[in-house]
N, CA and C of each residue as an Amber inpcrd file, in Angstrom:
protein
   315
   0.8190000  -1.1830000   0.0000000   0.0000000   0.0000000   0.0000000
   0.8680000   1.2530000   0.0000000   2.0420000   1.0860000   0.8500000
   2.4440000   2.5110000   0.6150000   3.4720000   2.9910000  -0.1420000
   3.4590000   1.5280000  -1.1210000   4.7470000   1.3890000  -2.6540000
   3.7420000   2.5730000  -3.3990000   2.0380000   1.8730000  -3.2640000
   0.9810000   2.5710000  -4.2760000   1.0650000   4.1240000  -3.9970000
   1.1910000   4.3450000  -2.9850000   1.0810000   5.8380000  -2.5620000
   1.6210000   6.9030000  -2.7290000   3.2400000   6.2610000  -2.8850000
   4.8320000   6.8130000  -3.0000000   4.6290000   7.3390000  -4.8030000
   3.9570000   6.1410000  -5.5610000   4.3610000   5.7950000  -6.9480000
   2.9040000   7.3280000  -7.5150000   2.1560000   7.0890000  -6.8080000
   1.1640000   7.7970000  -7.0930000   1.4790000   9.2390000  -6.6390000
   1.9920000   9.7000000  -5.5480000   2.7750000  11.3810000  -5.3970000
   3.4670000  11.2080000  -6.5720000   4.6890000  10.6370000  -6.7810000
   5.8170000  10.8490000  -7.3370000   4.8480000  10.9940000  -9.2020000
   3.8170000  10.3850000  -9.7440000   3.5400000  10.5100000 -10.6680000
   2.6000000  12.2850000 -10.6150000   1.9450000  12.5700000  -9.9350000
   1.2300000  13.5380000  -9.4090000   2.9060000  14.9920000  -9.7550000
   3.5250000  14.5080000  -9.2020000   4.9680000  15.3080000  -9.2410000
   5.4080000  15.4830000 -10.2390000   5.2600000  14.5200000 -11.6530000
   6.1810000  14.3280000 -12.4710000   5.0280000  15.3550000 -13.0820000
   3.5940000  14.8270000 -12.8980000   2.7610000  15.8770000 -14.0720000
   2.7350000  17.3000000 -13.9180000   3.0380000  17.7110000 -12.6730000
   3.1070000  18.7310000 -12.3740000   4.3800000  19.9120000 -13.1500000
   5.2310000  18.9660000 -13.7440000   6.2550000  19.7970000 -13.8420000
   6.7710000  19.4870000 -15.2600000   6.0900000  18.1180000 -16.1230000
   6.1230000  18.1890000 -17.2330000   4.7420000  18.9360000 -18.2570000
   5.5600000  19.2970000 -19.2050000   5.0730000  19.9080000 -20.3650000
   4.7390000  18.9630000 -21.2990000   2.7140000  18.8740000 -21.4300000
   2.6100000  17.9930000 -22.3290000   2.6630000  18.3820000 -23.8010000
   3.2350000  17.7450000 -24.8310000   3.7450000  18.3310000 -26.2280000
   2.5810000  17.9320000 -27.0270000   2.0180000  18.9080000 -28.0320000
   1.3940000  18.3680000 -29.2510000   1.2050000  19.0380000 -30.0460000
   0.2840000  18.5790000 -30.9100000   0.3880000  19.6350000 -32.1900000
  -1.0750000  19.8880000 -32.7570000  -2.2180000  19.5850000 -31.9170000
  -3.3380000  19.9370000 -31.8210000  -3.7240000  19.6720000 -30.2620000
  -5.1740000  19.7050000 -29.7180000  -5.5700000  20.2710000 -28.5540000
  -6.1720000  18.8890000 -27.8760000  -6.0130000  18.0080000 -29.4970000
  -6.6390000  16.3430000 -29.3070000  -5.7710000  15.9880000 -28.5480000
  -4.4560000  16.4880000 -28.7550000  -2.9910000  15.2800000 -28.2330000
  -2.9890000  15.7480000 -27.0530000  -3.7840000  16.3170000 -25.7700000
  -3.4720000  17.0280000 -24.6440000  -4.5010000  15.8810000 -23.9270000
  -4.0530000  15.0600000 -23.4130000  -5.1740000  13.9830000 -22.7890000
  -4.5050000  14.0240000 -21.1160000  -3.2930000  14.4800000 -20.3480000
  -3.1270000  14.8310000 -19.1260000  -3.8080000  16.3160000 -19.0450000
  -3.2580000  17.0530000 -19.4060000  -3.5160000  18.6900000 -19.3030000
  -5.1650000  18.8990000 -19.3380000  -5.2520000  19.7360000 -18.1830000
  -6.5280000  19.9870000 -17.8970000  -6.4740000  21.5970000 -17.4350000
  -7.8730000  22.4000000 -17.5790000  -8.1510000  24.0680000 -16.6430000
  -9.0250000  23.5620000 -15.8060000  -8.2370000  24.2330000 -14.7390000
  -9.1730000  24.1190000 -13.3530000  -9.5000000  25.6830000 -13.3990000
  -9.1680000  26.6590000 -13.5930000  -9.2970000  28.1370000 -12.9800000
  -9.7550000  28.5050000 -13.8450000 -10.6210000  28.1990000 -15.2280000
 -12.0230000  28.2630000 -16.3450000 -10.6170000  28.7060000 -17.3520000
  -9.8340000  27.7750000 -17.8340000  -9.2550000  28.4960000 -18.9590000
  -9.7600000  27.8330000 -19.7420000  -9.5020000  27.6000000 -21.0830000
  -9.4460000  27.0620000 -22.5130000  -8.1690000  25.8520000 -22.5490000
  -7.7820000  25.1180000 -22.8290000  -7.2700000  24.0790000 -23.6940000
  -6.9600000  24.3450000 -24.9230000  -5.5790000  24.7330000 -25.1200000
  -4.6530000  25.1170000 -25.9560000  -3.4160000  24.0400000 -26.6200000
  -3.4960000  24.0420000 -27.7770000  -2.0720000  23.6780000 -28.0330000
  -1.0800000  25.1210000 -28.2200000  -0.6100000  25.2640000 -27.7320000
   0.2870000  26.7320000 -27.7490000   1.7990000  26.6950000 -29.2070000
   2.1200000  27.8340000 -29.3360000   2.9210000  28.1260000 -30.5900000
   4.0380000  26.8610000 -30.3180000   4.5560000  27.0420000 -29.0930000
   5.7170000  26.2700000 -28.7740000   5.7320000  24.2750000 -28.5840000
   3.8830000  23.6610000 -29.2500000   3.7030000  22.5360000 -29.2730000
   3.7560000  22.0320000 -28.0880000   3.1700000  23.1160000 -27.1290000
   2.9380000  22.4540000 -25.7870000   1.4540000  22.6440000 -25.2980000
   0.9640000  21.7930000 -24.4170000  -0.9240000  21.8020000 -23.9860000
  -0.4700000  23.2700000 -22.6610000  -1.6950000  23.9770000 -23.0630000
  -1.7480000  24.6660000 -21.8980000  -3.0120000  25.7450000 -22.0130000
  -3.4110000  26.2080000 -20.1870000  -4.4690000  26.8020000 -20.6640000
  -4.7710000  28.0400000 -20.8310000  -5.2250000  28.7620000 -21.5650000
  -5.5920000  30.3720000 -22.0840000  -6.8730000  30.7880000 -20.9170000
  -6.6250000  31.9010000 -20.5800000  -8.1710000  32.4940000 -19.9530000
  -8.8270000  33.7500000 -20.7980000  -8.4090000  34.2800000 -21.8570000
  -8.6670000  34.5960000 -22.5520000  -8.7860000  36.0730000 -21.7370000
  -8.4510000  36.6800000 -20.9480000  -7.9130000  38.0620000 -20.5230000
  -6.4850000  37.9990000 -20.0790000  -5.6500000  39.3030000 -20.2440000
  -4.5610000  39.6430000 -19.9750000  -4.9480000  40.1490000 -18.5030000
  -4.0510000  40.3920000 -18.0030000  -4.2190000  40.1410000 -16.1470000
  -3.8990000  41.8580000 -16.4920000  -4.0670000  42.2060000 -15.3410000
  -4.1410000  43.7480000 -14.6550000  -2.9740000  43.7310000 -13.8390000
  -2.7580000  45.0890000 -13.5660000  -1.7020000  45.1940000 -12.6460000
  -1.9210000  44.6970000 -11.1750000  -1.2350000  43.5410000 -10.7480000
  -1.0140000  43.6330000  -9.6850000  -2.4190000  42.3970000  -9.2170000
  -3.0540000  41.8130000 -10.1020000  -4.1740000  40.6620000 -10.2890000
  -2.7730000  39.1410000 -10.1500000  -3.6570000  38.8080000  -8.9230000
  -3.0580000  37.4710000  -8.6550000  -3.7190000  36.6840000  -9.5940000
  -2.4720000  35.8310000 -10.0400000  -2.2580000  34.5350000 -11.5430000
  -2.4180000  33.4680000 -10.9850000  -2.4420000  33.0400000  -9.6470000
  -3.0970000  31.7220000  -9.1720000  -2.6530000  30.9750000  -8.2720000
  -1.1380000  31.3890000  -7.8110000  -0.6510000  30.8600000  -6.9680000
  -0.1380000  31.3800000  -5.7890000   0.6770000  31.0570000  -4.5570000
   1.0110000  31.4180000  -3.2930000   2.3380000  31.5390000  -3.5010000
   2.9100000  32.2800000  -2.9320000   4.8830000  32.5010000  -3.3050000
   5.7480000  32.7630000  -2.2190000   6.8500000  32.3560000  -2.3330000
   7.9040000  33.2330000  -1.4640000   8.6770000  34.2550000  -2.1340000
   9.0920000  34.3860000  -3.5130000   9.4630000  35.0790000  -4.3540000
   9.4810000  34.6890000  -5.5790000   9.7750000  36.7720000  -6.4590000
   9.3390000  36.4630000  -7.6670000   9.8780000  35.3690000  -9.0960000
  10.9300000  34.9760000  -8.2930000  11.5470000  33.6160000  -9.1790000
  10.7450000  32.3820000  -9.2400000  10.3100000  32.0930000  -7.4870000
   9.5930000  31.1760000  -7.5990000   8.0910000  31.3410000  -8.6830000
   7.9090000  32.3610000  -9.0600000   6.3600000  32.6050000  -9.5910000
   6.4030000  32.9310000 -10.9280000   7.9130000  33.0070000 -11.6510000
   8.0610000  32.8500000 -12.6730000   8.3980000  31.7060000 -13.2680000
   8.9450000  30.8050000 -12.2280000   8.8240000  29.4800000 -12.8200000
   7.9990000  28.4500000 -12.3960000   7.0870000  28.6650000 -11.9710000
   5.7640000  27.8480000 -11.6200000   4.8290000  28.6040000 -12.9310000
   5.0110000  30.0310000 -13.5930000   4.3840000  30.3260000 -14.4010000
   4.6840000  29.5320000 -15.3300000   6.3100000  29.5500000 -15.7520000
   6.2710000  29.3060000 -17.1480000   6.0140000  27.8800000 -17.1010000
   6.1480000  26.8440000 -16.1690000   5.7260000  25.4410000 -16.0050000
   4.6460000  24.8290000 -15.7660000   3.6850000  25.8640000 -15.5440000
   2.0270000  25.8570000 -15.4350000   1.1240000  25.2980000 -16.2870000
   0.3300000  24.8630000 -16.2350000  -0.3690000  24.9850000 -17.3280000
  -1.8210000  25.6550000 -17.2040000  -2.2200000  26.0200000 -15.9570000
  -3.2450000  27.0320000 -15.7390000  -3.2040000  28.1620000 -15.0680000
  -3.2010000  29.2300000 -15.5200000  -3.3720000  30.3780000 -14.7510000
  -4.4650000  31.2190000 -14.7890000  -5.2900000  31.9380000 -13.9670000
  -5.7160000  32.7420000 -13.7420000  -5.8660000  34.0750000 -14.9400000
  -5.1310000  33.9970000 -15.1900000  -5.5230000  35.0160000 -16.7020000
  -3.2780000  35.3130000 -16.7240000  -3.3620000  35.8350000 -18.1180000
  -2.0560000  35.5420000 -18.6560000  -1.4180000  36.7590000 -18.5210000
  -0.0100000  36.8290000 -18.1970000   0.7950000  37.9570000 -17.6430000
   1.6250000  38.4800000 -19.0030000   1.2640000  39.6650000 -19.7100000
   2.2950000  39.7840000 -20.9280000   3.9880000  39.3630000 -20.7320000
   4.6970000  40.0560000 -19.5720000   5.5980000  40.0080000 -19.7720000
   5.9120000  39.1520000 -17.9770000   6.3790000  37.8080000 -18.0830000
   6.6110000  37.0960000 -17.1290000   7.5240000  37.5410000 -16.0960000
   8.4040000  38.7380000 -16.8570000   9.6410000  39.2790000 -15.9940000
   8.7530000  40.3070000 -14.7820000   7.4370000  40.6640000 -15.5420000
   6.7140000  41.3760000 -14.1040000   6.1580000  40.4900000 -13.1310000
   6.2980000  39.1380000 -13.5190000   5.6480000  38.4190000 -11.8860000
   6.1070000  38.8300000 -10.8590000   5.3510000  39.4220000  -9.6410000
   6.4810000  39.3910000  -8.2320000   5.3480000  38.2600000  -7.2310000
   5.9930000  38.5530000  -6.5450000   5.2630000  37.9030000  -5.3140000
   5.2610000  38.9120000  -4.1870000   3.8060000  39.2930000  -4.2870000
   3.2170000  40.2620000  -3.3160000   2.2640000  39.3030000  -2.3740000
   2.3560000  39.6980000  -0.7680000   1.5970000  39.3690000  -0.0150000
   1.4320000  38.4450000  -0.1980000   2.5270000  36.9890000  -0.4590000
   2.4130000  35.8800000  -0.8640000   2.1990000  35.2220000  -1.7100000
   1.3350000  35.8040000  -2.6030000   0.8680000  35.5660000  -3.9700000
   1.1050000  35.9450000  -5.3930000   1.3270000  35.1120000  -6.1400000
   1.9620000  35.8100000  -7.6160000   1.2140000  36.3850000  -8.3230000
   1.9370000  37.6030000  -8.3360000   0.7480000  38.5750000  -9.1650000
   1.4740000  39.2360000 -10.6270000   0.8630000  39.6110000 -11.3470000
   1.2790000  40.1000000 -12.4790000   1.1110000  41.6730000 -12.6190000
   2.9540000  42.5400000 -12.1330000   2.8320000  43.2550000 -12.2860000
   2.4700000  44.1460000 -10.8850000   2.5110000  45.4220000 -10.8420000
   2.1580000  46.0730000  -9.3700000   0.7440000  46.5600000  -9.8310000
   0.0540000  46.5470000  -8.1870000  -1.0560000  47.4940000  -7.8870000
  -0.6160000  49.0300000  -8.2680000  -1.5460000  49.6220000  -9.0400000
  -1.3610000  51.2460000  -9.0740000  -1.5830000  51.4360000  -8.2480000
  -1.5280000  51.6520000  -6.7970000  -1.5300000  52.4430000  -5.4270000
  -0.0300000  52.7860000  -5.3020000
């Protein structure tokens, strides 16, 4: 039982951090939107999901952070976010959370 358990994180782990490849939206049979995106095959022949708005300044992208490295590479390894950040170099991690870009205050 707890070979099953180990094998089952560690697969949970692996999906998490691989990029599924294809070349239509058919070949995406792991990749899923939880946070209402779309199901994409993207330019770069990878599954991932679109929300079909560009994020606002300072609009948390979906996740919890310690910093903005960590939230740029959970972005670019994602496959769902919250709505899409033009330029990834503005992720920070404000108040824990990765946001795209600063609040105008």
């Amino acid at each position: 039982m707890k070979v099953v358990a180990v094998l089952l994180v560690l697969s949970v782990v692996s999906v998490s951090v691989y990029s599924e490849s294809c070349s239509a939206v058919k070949d995406c049979i792991v990749t899923g939107c939880t946070a209402g995106g779309n199901l994409v095959c993207d330019d770069d022949g990878k599954c991932t999901c679109e929300t079909g708005h560009q994020c606002t300044d300072g609009e948390n992208v979906g996740v919890n952070c310690h910093s903005g490295r960590q939230c740029r590479s959970w972005y670019d390894s994602s496959f769902d976010h919250k709505c899409e950040c033009a330029d990834t170099h503005s992720l920070h991690c404000i108040d824990g959370k990765c946001k795209c870009g600063f609040p105008s205050n």
